[in-house]
C-alpha positions in Angstrom: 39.0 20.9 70.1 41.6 23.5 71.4 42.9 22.7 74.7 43.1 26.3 75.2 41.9 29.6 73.7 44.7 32.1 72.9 44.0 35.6 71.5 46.9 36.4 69.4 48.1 40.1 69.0 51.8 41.4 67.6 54.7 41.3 70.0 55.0 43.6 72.6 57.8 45.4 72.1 61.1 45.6 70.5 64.3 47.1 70.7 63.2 48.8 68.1 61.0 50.9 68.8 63.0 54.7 70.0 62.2 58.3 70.7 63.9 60.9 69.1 67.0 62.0 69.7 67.1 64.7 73.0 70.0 66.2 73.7 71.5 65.4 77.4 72.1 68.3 80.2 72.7 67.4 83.8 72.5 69.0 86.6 70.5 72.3 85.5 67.1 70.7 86.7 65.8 71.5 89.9 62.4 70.0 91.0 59.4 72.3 90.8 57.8 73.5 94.6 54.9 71.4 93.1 55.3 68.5 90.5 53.0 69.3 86.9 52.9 66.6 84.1 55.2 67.5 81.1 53.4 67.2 78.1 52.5 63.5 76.6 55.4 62.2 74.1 57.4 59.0 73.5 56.4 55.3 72.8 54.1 55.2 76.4 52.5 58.4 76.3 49.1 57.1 76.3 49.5 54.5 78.8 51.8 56.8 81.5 49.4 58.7 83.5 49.2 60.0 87.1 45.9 58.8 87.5 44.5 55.6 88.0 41.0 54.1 87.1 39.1 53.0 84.1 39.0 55.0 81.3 36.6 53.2 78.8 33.4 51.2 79.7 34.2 47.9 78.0 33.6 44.5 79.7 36.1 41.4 79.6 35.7 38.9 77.4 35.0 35.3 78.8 35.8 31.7 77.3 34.0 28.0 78.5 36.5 27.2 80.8 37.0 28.5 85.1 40.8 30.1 84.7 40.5 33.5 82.3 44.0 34.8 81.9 44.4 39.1 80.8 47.9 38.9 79.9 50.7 39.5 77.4 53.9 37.7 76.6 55.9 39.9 79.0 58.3 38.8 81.9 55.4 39.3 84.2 52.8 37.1 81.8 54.9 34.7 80.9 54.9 33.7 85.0 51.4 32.3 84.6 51.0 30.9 81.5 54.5 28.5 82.0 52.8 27.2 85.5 48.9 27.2 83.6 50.9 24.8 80.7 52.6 22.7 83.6 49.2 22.2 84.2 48.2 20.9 81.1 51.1 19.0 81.1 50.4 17.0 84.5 46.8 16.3 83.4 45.5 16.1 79.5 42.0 17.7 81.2 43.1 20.6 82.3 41.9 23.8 80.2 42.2 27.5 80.6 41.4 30.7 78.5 44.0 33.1 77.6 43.3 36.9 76.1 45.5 39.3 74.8 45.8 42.6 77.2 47.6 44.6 74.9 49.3 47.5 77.7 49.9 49.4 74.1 46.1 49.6 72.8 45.2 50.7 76.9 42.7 46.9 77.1 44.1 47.4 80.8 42.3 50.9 81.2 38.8 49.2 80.5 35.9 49.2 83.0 36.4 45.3 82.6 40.3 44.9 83.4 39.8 47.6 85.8 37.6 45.5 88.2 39.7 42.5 87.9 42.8 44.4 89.1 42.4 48.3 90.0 45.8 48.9 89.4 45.1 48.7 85.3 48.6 45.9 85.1 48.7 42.7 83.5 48.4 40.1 84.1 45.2 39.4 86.1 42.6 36.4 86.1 39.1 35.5 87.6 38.2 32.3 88.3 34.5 31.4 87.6 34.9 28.3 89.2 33.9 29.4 92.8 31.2 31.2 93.7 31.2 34.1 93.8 33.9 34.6 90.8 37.5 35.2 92.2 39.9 37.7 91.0 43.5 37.2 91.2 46.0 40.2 90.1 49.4 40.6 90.8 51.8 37.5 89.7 52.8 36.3 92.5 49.5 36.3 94.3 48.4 34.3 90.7 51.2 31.4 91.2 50.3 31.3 95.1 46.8 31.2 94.1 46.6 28.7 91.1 49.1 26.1 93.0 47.4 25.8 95.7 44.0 25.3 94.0 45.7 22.5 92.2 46.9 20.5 94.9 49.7 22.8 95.9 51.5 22.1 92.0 55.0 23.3 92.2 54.8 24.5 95.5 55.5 21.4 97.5 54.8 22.6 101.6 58.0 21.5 103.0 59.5 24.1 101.2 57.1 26.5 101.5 58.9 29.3 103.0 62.0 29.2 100.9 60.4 28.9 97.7 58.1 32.3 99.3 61.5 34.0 99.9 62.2 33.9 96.6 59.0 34.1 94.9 58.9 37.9 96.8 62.9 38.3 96.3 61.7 38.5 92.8 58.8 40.6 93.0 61.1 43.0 95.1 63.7 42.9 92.7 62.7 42.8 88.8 61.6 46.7 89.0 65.1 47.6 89.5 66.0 45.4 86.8 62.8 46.6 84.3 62.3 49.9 85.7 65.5 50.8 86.8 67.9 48.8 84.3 65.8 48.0 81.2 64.4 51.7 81.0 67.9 53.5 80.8 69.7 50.8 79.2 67.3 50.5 76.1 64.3 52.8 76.9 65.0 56.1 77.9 65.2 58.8 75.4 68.3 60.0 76.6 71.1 57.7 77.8 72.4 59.0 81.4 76.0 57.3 82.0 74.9 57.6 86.4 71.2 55.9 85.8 72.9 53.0 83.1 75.7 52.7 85.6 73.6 52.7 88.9 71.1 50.3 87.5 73.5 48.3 85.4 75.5 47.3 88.9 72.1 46.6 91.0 71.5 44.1 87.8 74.6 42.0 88.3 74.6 42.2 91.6 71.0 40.8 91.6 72.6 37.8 88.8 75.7 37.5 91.6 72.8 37.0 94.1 71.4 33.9 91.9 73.9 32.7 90.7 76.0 31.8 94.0 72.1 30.5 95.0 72.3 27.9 92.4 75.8 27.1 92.8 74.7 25.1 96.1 71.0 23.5 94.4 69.8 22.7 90.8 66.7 24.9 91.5 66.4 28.7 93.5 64.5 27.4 96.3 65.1 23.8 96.6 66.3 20.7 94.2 62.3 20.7 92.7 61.4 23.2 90.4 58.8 25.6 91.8 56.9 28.5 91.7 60.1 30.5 92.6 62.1 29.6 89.3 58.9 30.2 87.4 58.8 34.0 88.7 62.7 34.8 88.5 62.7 32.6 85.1 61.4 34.8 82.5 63.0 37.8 84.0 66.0 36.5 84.7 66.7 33.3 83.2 65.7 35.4 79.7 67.7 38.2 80.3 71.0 35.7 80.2 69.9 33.9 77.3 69.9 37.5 75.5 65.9 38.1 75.4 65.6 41.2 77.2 67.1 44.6 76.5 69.7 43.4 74.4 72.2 43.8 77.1 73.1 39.9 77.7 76.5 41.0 76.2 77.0 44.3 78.1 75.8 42.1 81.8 78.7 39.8 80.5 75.5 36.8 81.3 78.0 34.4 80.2 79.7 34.9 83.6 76.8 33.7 85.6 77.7 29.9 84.9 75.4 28.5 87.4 72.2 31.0 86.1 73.0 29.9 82.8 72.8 26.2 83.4 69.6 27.0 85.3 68.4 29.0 82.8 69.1 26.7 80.2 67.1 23.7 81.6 63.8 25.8 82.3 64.4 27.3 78.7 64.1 23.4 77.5 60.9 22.5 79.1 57.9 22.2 76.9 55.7 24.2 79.1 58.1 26.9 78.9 58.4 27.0 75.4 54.4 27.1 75.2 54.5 29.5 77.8 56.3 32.2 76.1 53.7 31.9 73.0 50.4 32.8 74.9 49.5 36.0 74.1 52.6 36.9 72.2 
Protein backbone atom coordinates (compact mmCIF):
# COMPACT_ATOMS: atom_id res chain seq x y z
CA UNK A 1 0.00 0.00 0.00
CA UNK A 2 1.20 3.69 -0.59
CA UNK A 3 2.04 5.44 2.58
CA UNK A 4 0.78 8.46 0.91
CA UNK A 5 -1.24 9.56 -2.13
CA UNK A 6 0.55 12.08 -4.42
CA UNK A 7 -1.16 13.60 -7.48
CA UNK A 8 1.64 14.26 -9.85
CA UNK A 9 1.35 17.31 -12.33
CA UNK A 10 4.56 19.04 -14.37
CA UNK A 11 6.75 21.45 -12.58
CA UNK A 12 5.59 24.66 -11.79
CA UNK A 13 7.64 26.86 -13.29
CA UNK A 14 10.80 27.50 -14.96
CA UNK A 15 13.14 30.10 -15.82
CA UNK A 16 11.99 29.45 -18.84
CA UNK A 17 9.08 30.48 -19.37
CA UNK A 18 9.24 34.70 -20.66
CA UNK A 19 7.10 37.42 -22.12
CA UNK A 20 7.89 39.15 -25.00
CA UNK A 21 10.19 41.60 -25.26
CA UNK A 22 8.66 45.38 -24.10
CA UNK A 23 10.61 48.07 -24.54
CA UNK A 24 11.57 50.05 -21.16
CA UNK A 25 10.46 53.95 -20.48
CA UNK A 26 10.61 55.48 -17.14
CA UNK A 27 9.32 58.11 -15.76
CA UNK A 28 6.50 59.03 -18.41
CA UNK A 29 3.80 57.17 -16.26
CA UNK A 30 1.62 58.91 -14.08
CA UNK A 31 -1.11 56.99 -12.05
CA UNK A 32 -4.59 57.36 -13.40
CA UNK A 33 -7.28 59.57 -10.86
CA UNK A 34 -8.85 56.00 -10.70
CA UNK A 35 -6.84 52.68 -11.29
CA UNK A 36 -8.58 50.36 -14.51
CA UNK A 37 -7.09 46.83 -15.25
CA UNK A 38 -4.77 46.77 -18.34
CA UNK A 39 -5.67 44.23 -20.58
CA UNK A 40 -4.85 40.37 -19.61
CA UNK A 41 -1.21 39.24 -21.12
CA UNK A 42 1.91 37.40 -19.92
CA UNK A 43 2.49 33.87 -18.28
CA UNK A 44 -0.24 34.80 -15.22
CA UNK A 45 -2.84 36.46 -17.05
CA UNK A 46 -5.52 34.06 -16.03
CA UNK A 47 -4.60 33.69 -12.53
CA UNK A 48 -3.96 37.79 -11.78
CA UNK A 49 -7.27 39.28 -11.06
CA UNK A 50 -8.57 42.07 -8.82
CA UNK A 51 -11.17 40.05 -7.65
CA UNK A 52 -11.35 37.34 -5.32
CA UNK A 53 -13.76 34.29 -5.01
CA UNK A 54 -14.53 31.04 -6.74
CA UNK A 55 -14.81 31.05 -10.21
CA UNK A 56 -15.88 27.37 -11.05
CA UNK A 57 -18.20 25.07 -9.03
CA UNK A 58 -15.93 21.99 -8.56
CA UNK A 59 -15.48 20.23 -5.24
CA UNK A 60 -12.04 18.87 -3.67
CA UNK A 61 -11.06 15.72 -4.01
CA UNK A 62 -10.60 13.57 -0.75
CA UNK A 63 -8.26 10.47 -0.01
CA UNK A 64 -8.72 7.64 3.20
CA UNK A 65 -6.62 9.30 5.36
CA UNK A 66 -7.54 12.83 8.15
CA UNK A 67 -4.61 15.36 6.69
CA UNK A 68 -5.68 16.41 2.74
CA UNK A 69 -2.87 18.61 1.46
CA UNK A 70 -3.91 21.30 -1.86
CA UNK A 71 -0.49 22.11 -2.67
CA UNK A 72 2.33 22.41 -5.23
CA UNK A 73 6.10 21.99 -5.03
CA UNK A 74 6.54 25.77 -4.47
CA UNK A 75 8.62 27.51 -1.54
CA UNK A 76 5.33 27.90 0.13
CA UNK A 77 4.26 23.89 -0.37
CA UNK A 78 7.26 22.59 0.16
CA UNK A 79 6.83 24.02 4.10
CA UNK A 80 4.22 21.27 4.71
CA UNK A 81 4.97 18.45 3.01
CA UNK A 82 8.94 18.41 4.61
CA UNK A 83 7.17 18.66 8.29
CA UNK A 84 4.03 15.99 6.94
CA UNK A 85 7.34 13.47 5.82
CA UNK A 86 9.12 14.28 9.32
CA UNK A 87 6.11 12.81 10.23
CA UNK A 88 6.26 9.76 8.48
CA UNK A 89 9.57 9.50 9.43
CA UNK A 90 9.03 9.60 13.35
CA UNK A 91 6.26 7.00 13.10
CA UNK A 92 5.93 4.22 10.08
CA UNK A 93 1.78 4.86 10.79
CA UNK A 94 1.48 8.03 9.98
CA UNK A 95 -0.32 8.74 6.54
CA UNK A 96 -1.55 11.82 4.64
CA UNK A 97 -3.03 12.71 1.19
CA UNK A 98 -1.39 15.09 -1.03
CA UNK A 99 -3.17 16.72 -4.43
CA UNK A 100 -1.78 18.73 -6.92
CA UNK A 101 -3.23 22.50 -6.89
CA UNK A 102 -1.91 23.53 -9.96
CA UNK A 103 -2.00 27.91 -9.43
CA UNK A 104 -1.47 27.56 -13.47
CA UNK A 105 -4.78 25.45 -14.52
CA UNK A 106 -6.73 28.13 -11.68
CA UNK A 107 -7.62 24.41 -9.27
CA UNK A 108 -7.21 27.28 -6.58
CA UNK A 109 -10.25 29.32 -8.11
CA UNK A 110 -12.67 26.30 -7.55
CA UNK A 111 -15.83 26.34 -5.28
CA UNK A 112 -13.85 23.52 -3.46
CA UNK A 113 -10.34 25.32 -2.78
CA UNK A 114 -12.18 28.35 -2.29
CA UNK A 115 -13.91 27.13 0.94
CA UNK A 116 -10.85 25.63 2.30
CA UNK A 117 -8.92 29.04 2.03
CA UNK A 118 -10.95 32.18 0.64
CA UNK A 119 -7.95 33.72 -0.43
CA UNK A 120 -7.71 31.10 -3.61
CA UNK A 121 -3.45 30.40 -2.42
CA UNK A 122 -1.84 27.26 -1.90
CA UNK A 123 -1.30 25.51 0.04
CA UNK A 124 -4.30 24.71 2.26
CA UNK A 125 -5.53 21.49 4.14
CA UNK A 126 -8.71 20.08 6.07
CA UNK A 127 -8.45 17.74 8.53
CA UNK A 128 -11.32 15.25 8.68
CA UNK A 129 -10.15 13.98 11.67
CA UNK A 130 -12.21 16.31 14.08
CA UNK A 131 -15.50 17.01 13.99
CA UNK A 132 -16.57 19.17 12.42
CA UNK A 133 -13.70 19.02 9.53
CA UNK A 134 -10.96 21.75 10.08
CA UNK A 135 -9.45 23.89 7.57
CA UNK A 136 -6.02 25.16 7.80
CA UNK A 137 -4.70 27.85 5.06
CA UNK A 138 -1.91 29.92 5.22
CA UNK A 139 1.69 28.01 5.89
CA UNK A 140 2.44 29.06 8.80
CA UNK A 141 -0.85 28.63 10.52
CA UNK A 142 -0.39 24.83 8.81
CA UNK A 143 3.06 24.09 10.67
CA UNK A 144 1.60 25.80 13.96
CA UNK A 145 -1.42 23.68 13.41
CA UNK A 146 -0.02 20.11 12.37
CA UNK A 147 2.89 20.28 15.29
CA UNK A 148 0.81 20.85 17.76
CA UNK A 149 -1.68 18.22 16.86
CA UNK A 150 1.25 15.81 16.86
CA UNK A 151 2.52 16.35 20.13
CA UNK A 152 4.03 19.69 19.47
CA UNK A 153 6.72 17.86 16.58
CA UNK A 154 9.37 20.33 15.90
CA UNK A 155 8.13 22.87 17.95
CA UNK A 156 9.54 21.94 21.31
CA UNK A 157 7.62 24.72 24.00
CA UNK A 158 10.70 25.98 25.60
CA UNK A 159 11.39 27.56 22.53
CA UNK A 160 8.26 28.45 21.56
CA UNK A 161 8.61 32.16 21.06
CA UNK A 162 11.83 32.21 19.22
CA UNK A 163 11.13 29.56 16.86
CA UNK A 164 7.47 31.96 16.37
CA UNK A 165 9.79 34.95 15.73
CA UNK A 166 11.13 33.40 13.07
CA UNK A 167 8.41 31.35 11.72
CA UNK A 168 6.61 35.14 11.11
CA UNK A 169 10.20 36.74 10.26
CA UNK A 170 9.66 34.54 7.28
CA UNK A 171 6.24 34.97 6.47
CA UNK A 172 7.06 38.81 6.69
CA UNK A 173 9.84 38.51 4.59
CA UNK A 174 9.80 36.00 1.54
CA UNK A 175 7.25 38.48 -0.44
CA UNK A 176 10.02 40.85 -0.68
CA UNK A 177 12.20 38.16 -1.74
CA UNK A 178 9.28 36.36 -4.29
CA UNK A 179 7.34 39.30 -5.01
CA UNK A 180 9.68 41.92 -4.86
CA UNK A 181 13.17 40.11 -5.82
CA UNK A 182 12.12 36.99 -7.86
CA UNK A 183 9.51 39.00 -10.00
CA UNK A 184 12.01 41.66 -11.42
CA UNK A 185 15.02 39.62 -11.28
CA UNK A 186 13.52 36.75 -13.53
CA UNK A 187 9.77 37.57 -13.95
CA UNK A 188 8.95 40.84 -15.08
CA UNK A 189 8.70 41.49 -18.68
CA UNK A 190 10.82 44.40 -18.54
CA UNK A 191 14.03 44.46 -16.42
CA UNK A 192 13.98 47.90 -14.24
CA UNK A 193 17.71 48.47 -13.02
CA UNK A 194 15.75 50.64 -9.55
CA UNK A 195 13.22 47.51 -8.83
CA UNK A 196 16.34 44.62 -9.52
CA UNK A 197 18.53 46.90 -7.43
CA UNK A 198 15.97 47.78 -4.63
CA UNK A 199 14.85 44.25 -4.21
CA UNK A 200 18.15 42.65 -4.93
CA UNK A 201 19.66 44.64 -1.69
CA UNK A 202 16.45 43.85 0.65
CA UNK A 203 17.41 40.07 -0.49
CA UNK A 204 20.99 40.09 0.87
CA UNK A 205 20.23 41.93 3.50
CA UNK A 206 17.46 39.44 4.50
CA UNK A 207 20.61 36.47 3.81
CA UNK A 208 22.96 38.97 6.15
CA UNK A 209 20.04 38.82 8.64
CA UNK A 210 20.41 34.71 8.68
CA UNK A 211 23.33 34.28 8.24
CA UNK A 212 24.87 36.28 11.32
CA UNK A 213 21.66 34.16 13.11
CA UNK A 214 23.33 30.98 12.37
CA UNK A 215 26.72 32.09 12.97
CA UNK A 216 25.83 31.86 16.92
CA UNK A 217 23.43 28.30 16.64
CA UNK A 218 23.29 25.22 14.26
CA UNK A 219 19.55 25.95 13.69
CA UNK A 220 17.49 29.67 13.25
CA UNK A 221 15.72 29.44 16.38
CA UNK A 222 17.52 27.19 18.61
CA UNK A 223 20.17 24.15 18.36
CA UNK A 224 16.85 21.69 17.36
CA UNK A 225 15.56 21.86 14.07
CA UNK A 226 12.04 23.35 14.04
CA UNK A 227 9.25 24.65 12.37
CA UNK A 228 11.22 27.94 11.82
CA UNK A 229 14.05 26.29 9.53
CA UNK A 230 11.32 24.35 7.78
CA UNK A 231 9.52 27.85 6.73
CA UNK A 232 12.79 29.90 5.87
CA UNK A 233 14.29 26.50 4.33
CA UNK A 234 12.79 26.11 0.99
CA UNK A 235 12.85 29.86 0.46
CA UNK A 236 15.87 30.54 1.60
CA UNK A 237 18.02 27.62 2.09
CA UNK A 238 16.99 26.86 -1.83
CA UNK A 239 17.67 30.12 -3.08
CA UNK A 240 21.58 29.56 -1.92
CA UNK A 241 21.82 26.21 -3.25
CA UNK A 242 20.85 27.92 -6.73
CA UNK A 243 17.05 26.60 -6.97
CA UNK A 244 15.24 29.71 -7.23
CA UNK A 245 15.45 32.49 -9.80
CA UNK A 246 18.65 31.60 -11.04
CA UNK A 247 20.26 34.32 -9.16
CA UNK A 248 22.43 32.17 -6.49
CA UNK A 249 25.38 33.63 -8.54
CA UNK A 250 24.23 37.22 -8.91
CA UNK A 251 23.26 37.15 -4.61
CA UNK A 252 26.97 35.97 -4.48
CA UNK A 253 25.09 32.84 -1.91
CA UNK A 254 28.43 31.50 -1.59
CA UNK A 255 29.14 34.46 0.81
CA UNK A 256 26.53 33.44 3.29
CA UNK A 257 28.90 30.67 4.79
CA UNK A 258 26.88 29.97 7.79
CA UNK A 259 23.34 29.87 5.53
CA UNK A 260 25.11 27.52 3.35
CA UNK A 261 26.16 25.09 6.02
CA UNK A 262 22.61 25.35 7.31
CA UNK A 263 21.24 25.01 4.19
CA UNK A 264 23.19 22.19 3.27
CA UNK A 265 22.30 19.91 6.28
CA UNK A 266 18.35 20.44 5.86
CA UNK A 267 19.07 19.85 1.95
CA UNK A 268 20.51 16.23 3.20
CA UNK A 269 17.60 15.13 5.27
CA UNK A 270 15.41 12.48 3.77
CA UNK A 271 12.21 14.24 4.58
CA UNK A 272 13.39 17.06 2.73
CA UNK A 273 14.32 15.42 -0.23
CA UNK A 274 10.78 13.68 -0.21
CA UNK A 275 9.40 16.92 0.55
CA UNK A 276 10.38 18.72 -2.52
CA UNK A 277 8.76 15.70 -4.69
CA UNK A 278 5.03 16.08 -3.49
CA UNK A 279 3.13 17.58 -5.93
CA UNK A 280 6.00 18.49 -8.16
Amino acid sequence: LMRRLWRRQPPFLTRSCHWPAMPQTLGDYTPAKVWEAPPAEGKFASINKPTAGAQKEEPLKKGDHDLQIYSMATPNGVKVTMLLEELCDMNPEFEYDAWAASIMNGDQFTSGFVECNPNSKIPCMMDYGTTPPTRVFESASILMYVSEKFNNAFYPQQHKTEILNWVFWQMGSAPYLGGGFGHFYAYAPVKIEYAVNRFTMEAKRQLDVLDQQLAKRKYIACDEYTIADIAIWPWYGQLVLGRLYEAAEFLEASSYKNVMRWAEEIDARPATKRGRMVNK
